[in-house]
N, C-alpha and C positions, 0 to 999 in steps of 0.2 A: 768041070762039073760043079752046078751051083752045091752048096751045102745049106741045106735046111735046117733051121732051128727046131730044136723040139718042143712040143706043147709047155708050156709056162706049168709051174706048180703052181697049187691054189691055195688064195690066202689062207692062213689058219689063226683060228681063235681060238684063243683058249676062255673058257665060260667057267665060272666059278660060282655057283650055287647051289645052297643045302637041299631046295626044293625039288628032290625027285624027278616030279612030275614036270616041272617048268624047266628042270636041266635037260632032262631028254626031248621036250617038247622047243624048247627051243634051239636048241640041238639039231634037231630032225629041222627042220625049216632052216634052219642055219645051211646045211646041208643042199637041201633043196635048192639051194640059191647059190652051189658050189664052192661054197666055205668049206674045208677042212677045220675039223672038230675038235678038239680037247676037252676034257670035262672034269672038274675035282669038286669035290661035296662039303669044303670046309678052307677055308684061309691059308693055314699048312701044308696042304696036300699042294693049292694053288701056288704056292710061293715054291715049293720045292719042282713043281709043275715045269713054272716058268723059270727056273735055273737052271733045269735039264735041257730043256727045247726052245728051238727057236720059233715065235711067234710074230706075226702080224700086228697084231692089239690086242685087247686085255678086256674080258667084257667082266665084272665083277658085281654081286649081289651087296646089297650095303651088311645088312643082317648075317654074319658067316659066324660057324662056328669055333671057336679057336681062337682063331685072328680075325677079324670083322672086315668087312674090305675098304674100311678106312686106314685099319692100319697094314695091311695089303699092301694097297694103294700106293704107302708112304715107303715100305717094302723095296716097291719095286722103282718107287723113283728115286733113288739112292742110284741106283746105278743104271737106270734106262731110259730114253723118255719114248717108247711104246708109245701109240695112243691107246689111252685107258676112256672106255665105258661104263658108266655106275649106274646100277639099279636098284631102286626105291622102291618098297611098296606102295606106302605111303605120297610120297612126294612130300615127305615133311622138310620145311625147311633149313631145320637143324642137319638131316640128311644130308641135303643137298649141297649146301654150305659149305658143311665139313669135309664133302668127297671131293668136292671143289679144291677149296683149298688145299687139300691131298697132294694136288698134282693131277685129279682127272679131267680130261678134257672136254667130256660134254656129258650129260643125265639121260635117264628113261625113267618114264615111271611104270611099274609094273599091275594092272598085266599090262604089255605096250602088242600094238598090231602089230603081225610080223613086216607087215610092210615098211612101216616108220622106225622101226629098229636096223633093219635092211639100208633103208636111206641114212643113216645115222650112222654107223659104220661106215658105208659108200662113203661121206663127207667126210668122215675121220682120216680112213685112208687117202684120200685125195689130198690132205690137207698136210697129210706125214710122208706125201712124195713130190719132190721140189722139181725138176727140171731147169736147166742154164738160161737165162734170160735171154729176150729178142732184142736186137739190137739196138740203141737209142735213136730215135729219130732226131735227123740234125739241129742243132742248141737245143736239145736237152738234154736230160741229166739219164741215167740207165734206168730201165723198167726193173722192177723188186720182179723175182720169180715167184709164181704161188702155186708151180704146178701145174698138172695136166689140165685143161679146158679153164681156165681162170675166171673168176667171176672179176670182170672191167666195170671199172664205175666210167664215168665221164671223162674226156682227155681236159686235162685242167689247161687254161688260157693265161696267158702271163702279157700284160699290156707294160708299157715301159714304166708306169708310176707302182707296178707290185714288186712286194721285198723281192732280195732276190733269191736264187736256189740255193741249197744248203751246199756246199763246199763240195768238194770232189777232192779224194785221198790218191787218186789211181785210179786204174781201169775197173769200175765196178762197184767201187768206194763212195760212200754217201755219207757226210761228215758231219756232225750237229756236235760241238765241243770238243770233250774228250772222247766222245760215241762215235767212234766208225762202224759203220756196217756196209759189208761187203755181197751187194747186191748178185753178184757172179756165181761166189764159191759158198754164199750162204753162209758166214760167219760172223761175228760182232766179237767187237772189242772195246772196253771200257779202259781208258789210259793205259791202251795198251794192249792188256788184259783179254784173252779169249773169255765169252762170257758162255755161261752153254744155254742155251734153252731149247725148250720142249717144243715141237713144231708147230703147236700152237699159238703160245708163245711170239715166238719168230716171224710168223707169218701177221702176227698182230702187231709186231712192232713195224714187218714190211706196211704195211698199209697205214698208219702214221708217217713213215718217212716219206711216203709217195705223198702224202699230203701237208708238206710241214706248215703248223700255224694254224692251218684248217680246222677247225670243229667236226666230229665226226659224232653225230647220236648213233644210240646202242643198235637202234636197226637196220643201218646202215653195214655196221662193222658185223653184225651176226651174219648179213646176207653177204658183204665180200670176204670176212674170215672164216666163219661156220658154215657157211656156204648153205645157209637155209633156205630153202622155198618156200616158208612161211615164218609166222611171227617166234619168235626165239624165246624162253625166260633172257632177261637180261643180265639176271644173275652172273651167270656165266662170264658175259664182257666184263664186268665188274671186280670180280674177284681173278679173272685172268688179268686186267689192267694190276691188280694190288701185283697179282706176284712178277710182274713184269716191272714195277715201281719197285719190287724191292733187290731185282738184279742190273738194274742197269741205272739206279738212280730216283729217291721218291717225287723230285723236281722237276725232272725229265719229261712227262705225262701231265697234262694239267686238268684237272678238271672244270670243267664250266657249265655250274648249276643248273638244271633244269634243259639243256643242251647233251650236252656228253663230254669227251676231252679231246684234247689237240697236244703235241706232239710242239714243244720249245724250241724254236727254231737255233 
C-alpha cells in the first residue's frame, strides 16, 4: 500500500513591529497568502520570539522599541543566517544601509503593497533553499545550485584562445586559490577553513564562480541572485559584495568602475 505524505506545514514569519495597526494588518494578509504568523511589538519580545521557535524568516520593523531591529538584526545573526526582511518607513538611506550591513537580506519600504512584500519574501525563501546540482555537461565544470526554478543567464562559450576554467578540487569542487567551493554539498572553504555564509551570501558568491573573470553589473546579479523581476536598489549588491569581501578575502571580488565586479580568477 502506497504511503502518502501528509500536507507540508506552512512557512512561518515571525513580524516584528510596534505599529498595531501595520502588525495586524500585515499579519492578516500575510495569512491570506498561507503564511503562518508570529507577531511581537518591540525588539525584545522579537528576539526572545525567535529563540523559542522555529521560523522561516525574519520580517522586522527598522524603528522598534527596546531593541531597534538593527540591532535585532545583529541579534540574530550571531547565531542564524534566517532570511531577514527590513522595513523602513522612510526608506532613508541611513536605514537602509545600516539594516544591510546587519546581515539583512533585502528592504521594503513601508507602507509596501501586500503584493511586493509577498514577492519579496517568495525570493527570499527561494534563495535560502538550495537543491543538489544537475549534472555537468561533458568538459565542463559542475553547475552552482541556487535552488528551486533558478534564474539561468546565458551557457557561457569557451573558444580554445579563453583562459581557462578555475581548477576542480573534487567532485563538485570549484577552485580559485586558497577558495574552494563545493558546488554539491554547498560549502566554502578558505585555506581550508569552513567559511559560513548566509544564503545570500553563498548564492552571490555561486554566481561569480559560474562566471570567473567575467564582469557582472548590479542588474544582472539582482536579477540572477535577488531573483527580481524588476529594477532592484543596488545597494543591496553592494554592501552584500562588502560582507562577502570581508569573509572570504577583500581581493577576491574586484571591482570595476562604472561596470560592476568580477570574481579573480
Amino acid at each position: 500500500m502506497d504511503v502518502k505524505s501528509g500536507p507540508q506545514a506552512p512557512v512561518t514569519v515571525l513580524l516584528v513591529e510596534d505599529d498595531e495597526v501595520i502588525r495586524k494588518t500585515v499579519g492578516m494578509a500575510l495569512e491570506r497568502y498561507g503564511y503562518a504568523v508570529s507577531t511581537a511589538g518591540d525588539g525584545l519580545t522579537g528576539l526572545e520570539l525567535f529563540r523559542e521557535g522555529r521560523h522561516d524568516l525574519l520580517l522586522l520593523d527598522v524603528m522598534l522599541p527596546g531593541l531597534d531591529g538593527i540591532g535585532l538584526c545583529r541579534r540574530v545573526r550571531e547565531t542564524s543566517l534566517i532570511p531577514i526582511l527590513m522595513m523602513s518607513a522612510r526608506g532613508d538611506s541611513l536605514d537602509v544601509v545600516s539594516g544591510l550591513e546587519a546581515g539583512a537580506d533585502d528592504y521594503v519600504v513601508k507602507p509596501v503593497d501586500t503584493g511586493v512584500l509577498v514577492a519579496r519574501i517568495r525570493s527570499l525563501l527561494r534563495r535560502a533553499t538550495f537543491t543538489p546540482a544537475r549534472e555537468p555537461a561533458p568538459g565542463h565544470g559542475p553547475a552552482p545550485a541556487y535552488g528551486p526554478a533558478p534564474a539561468q543567464g546565458p551557457a557561457l562559450q569557451h573558444g580554445p584562445d579563453d583562459p581557462p576554467e578555475p581548477a576542480s578540487g573534487g567532485t563538485g569542487d570549484l577552485v580559485f586559490g586558497d577558495l574552494a567551493i563545493d558546488t554539491h554539498g554547498l560549502e566554502v572553504r578558505l585555506a581550508g577553513e569552513p567559511v559560513a555564509l548566509a544564503p545570500t551570501e553563498l548564492r552571490l558568491l555561486l554566481e561569480f564562480a559560474a562566471n570567473p573573470g567575467i564582469v557582472l553589473d548590479r542588474q544582472t546579479l539582482l536579477r540572477n541572485v535577488w531573483d527580481y523581476g524588476w529594477d532592484g536598489d543596488s545597494r543591496v549588491v553592494d554592501l552584500c559584495v562588502q560582507r562577502l569581501r570581508k569573509k572570504i578575502g577583500a581581493d577576491r571580488i574586484e571591482t570595476v568602475r562604472g561596470f560592476g565586479y568580477k570574481l579573480r580568477r
